[in-house]
Backbone bond lengths (Angstrom), bond angles and torsions (degrees), N, CA, C in turn:
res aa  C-N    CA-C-N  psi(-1)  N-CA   C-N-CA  omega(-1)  CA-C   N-CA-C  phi
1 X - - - 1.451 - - 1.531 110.50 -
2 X 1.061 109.08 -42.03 2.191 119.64 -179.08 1.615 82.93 -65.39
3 X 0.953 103.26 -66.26 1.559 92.70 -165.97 1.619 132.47 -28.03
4 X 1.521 91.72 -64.58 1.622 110.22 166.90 1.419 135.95 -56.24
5 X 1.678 108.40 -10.41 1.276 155.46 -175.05 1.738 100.37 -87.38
6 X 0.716 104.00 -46.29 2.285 118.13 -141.00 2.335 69.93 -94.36
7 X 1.873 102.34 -58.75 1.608 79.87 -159.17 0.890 107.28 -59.16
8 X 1.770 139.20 -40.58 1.620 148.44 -154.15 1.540 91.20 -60.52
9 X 0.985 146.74 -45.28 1.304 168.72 -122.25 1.534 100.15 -96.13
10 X 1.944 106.77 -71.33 1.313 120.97 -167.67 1.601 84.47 -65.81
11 X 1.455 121.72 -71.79 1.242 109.63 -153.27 1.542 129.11 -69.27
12 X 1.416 102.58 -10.96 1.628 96.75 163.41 1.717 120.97 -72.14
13 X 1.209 91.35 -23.39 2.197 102.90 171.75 1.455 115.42 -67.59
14 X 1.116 119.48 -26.65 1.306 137.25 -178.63 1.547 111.82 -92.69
15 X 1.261 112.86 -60.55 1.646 94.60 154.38 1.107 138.18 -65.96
16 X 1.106 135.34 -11.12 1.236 132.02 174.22 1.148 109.83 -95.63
17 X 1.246 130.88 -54.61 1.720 124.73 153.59 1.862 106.97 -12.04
18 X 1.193 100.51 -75.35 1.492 103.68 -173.45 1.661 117.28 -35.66
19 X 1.581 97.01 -59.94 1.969 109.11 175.03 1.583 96.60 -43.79
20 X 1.547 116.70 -60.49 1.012 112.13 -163.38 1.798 130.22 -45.24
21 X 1.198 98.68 -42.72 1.891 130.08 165.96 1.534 96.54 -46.67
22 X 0.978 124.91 -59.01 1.443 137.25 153.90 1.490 139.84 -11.57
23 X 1.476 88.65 -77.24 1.250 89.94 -171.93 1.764 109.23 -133.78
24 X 1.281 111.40 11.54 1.938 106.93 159.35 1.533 85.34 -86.31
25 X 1.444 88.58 160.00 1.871 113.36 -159.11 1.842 83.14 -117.95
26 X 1.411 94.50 134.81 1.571 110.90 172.59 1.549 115.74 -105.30
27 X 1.353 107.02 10.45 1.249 100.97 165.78 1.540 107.22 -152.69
28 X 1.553 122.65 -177.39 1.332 124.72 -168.88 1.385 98.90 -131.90
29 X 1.383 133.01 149.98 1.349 140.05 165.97 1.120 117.76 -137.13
30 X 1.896 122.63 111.17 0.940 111.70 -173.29 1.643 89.84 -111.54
31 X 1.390 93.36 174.09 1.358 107.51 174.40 1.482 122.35 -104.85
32 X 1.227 141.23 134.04 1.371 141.48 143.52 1.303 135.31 -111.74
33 X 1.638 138.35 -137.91 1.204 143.27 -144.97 1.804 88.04 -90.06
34 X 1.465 110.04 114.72 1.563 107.09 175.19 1.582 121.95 54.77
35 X 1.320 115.72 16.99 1.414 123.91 -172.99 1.554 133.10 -175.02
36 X 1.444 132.17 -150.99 1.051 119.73 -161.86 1.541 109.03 -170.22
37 X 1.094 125.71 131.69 1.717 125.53 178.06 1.497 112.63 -126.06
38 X 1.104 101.99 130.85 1.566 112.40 174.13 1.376 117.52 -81.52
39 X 0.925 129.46 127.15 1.521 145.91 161.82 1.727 113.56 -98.87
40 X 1.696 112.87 139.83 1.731 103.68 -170.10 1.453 84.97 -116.74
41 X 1.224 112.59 152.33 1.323 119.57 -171.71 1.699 92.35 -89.47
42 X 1.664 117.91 163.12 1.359 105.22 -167.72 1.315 107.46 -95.13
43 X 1.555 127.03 142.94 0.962 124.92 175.07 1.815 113.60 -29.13
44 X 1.364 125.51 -67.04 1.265 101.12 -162.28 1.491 121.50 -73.77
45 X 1.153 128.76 -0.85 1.411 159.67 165.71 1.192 91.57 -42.74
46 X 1.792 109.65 -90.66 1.627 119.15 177.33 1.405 121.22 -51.97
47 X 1.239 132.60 -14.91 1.484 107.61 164.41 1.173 124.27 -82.00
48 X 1.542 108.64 -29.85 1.696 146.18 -163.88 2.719 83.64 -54.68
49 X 1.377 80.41 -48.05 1.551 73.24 -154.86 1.952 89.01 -91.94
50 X 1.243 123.89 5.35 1.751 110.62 168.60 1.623 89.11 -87.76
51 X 0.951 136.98 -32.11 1.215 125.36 -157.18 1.582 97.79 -90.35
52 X 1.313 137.00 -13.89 1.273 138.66 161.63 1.217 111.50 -58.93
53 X 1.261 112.48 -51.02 1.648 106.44 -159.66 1.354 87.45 -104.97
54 X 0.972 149.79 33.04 1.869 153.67 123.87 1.549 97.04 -65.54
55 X 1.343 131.31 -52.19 1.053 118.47 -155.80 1.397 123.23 -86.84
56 X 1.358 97.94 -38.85 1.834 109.05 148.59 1.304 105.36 -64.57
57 X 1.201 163.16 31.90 0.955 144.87 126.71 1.616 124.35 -110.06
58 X 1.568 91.83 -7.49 1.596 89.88 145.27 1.415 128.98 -74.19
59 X 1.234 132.23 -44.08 1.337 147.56 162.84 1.546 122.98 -42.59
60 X 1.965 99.01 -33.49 2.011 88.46 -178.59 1.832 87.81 -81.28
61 X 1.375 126.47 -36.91 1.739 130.54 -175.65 1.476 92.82 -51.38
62 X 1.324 140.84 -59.12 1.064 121.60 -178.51 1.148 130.67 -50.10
63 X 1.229 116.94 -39.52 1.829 131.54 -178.79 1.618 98.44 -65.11
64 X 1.659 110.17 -50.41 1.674 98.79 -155.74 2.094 101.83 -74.86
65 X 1.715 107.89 -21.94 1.425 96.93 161.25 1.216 135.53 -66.17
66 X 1.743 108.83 -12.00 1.623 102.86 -177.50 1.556 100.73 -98.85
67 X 1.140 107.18 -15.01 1.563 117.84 164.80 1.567 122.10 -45.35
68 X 1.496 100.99 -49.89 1.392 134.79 -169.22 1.696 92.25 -72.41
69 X 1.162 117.82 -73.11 1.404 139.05 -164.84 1.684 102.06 -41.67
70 X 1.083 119.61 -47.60 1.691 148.59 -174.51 1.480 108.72 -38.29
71 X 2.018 85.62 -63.40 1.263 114.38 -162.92 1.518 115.86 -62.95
72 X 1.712 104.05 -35.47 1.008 129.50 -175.82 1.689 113.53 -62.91
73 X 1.189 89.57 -54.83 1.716 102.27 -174.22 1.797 109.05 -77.49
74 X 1.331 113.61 -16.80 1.742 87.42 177.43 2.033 94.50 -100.40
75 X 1.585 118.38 20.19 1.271 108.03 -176.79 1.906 94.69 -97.25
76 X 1.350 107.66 -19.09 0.750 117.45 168.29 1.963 148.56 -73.64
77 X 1.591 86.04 5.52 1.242 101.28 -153.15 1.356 80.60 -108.28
């Protein structure tokens, strides 16, 4: 059961890390008079929030392995 727990765990951190690389935005663009300025988000900013949604996505991997684990053990019964 830890087991199935520990992978759901690693591999939901790892995917979501990845989405995250993805799709948090490292920079900002606002608009003004006839134009537009870029702003970069600061490095520790942007890791601060990939490593968030790594970590929530360690936490739903954990749930869907004990989910898994559950399923497993009353098929087993």
């Amino acid at each position: 059961m830890e087991k199935c727990i520990q992978k759901g765990s690693f591999y939901g951190f790892l995917v979501c890390l990845a989405l995250a690389f993805l799709f948090v935005d490292y920079k900002v663009i606002t608009p003004f008079d006839g134009g537009y300025t870029t702003e970069y988000v600061p490095v520790y900013d942007y890791i601060v929030s990939i490593i968030r949604f790594g970590v929530s996505g360690a936490f739903i991997g954990m749930f869907v392995g004990w989910m898994i684990s559950k399923i497993k053990n009353e098929d087993n019964k």
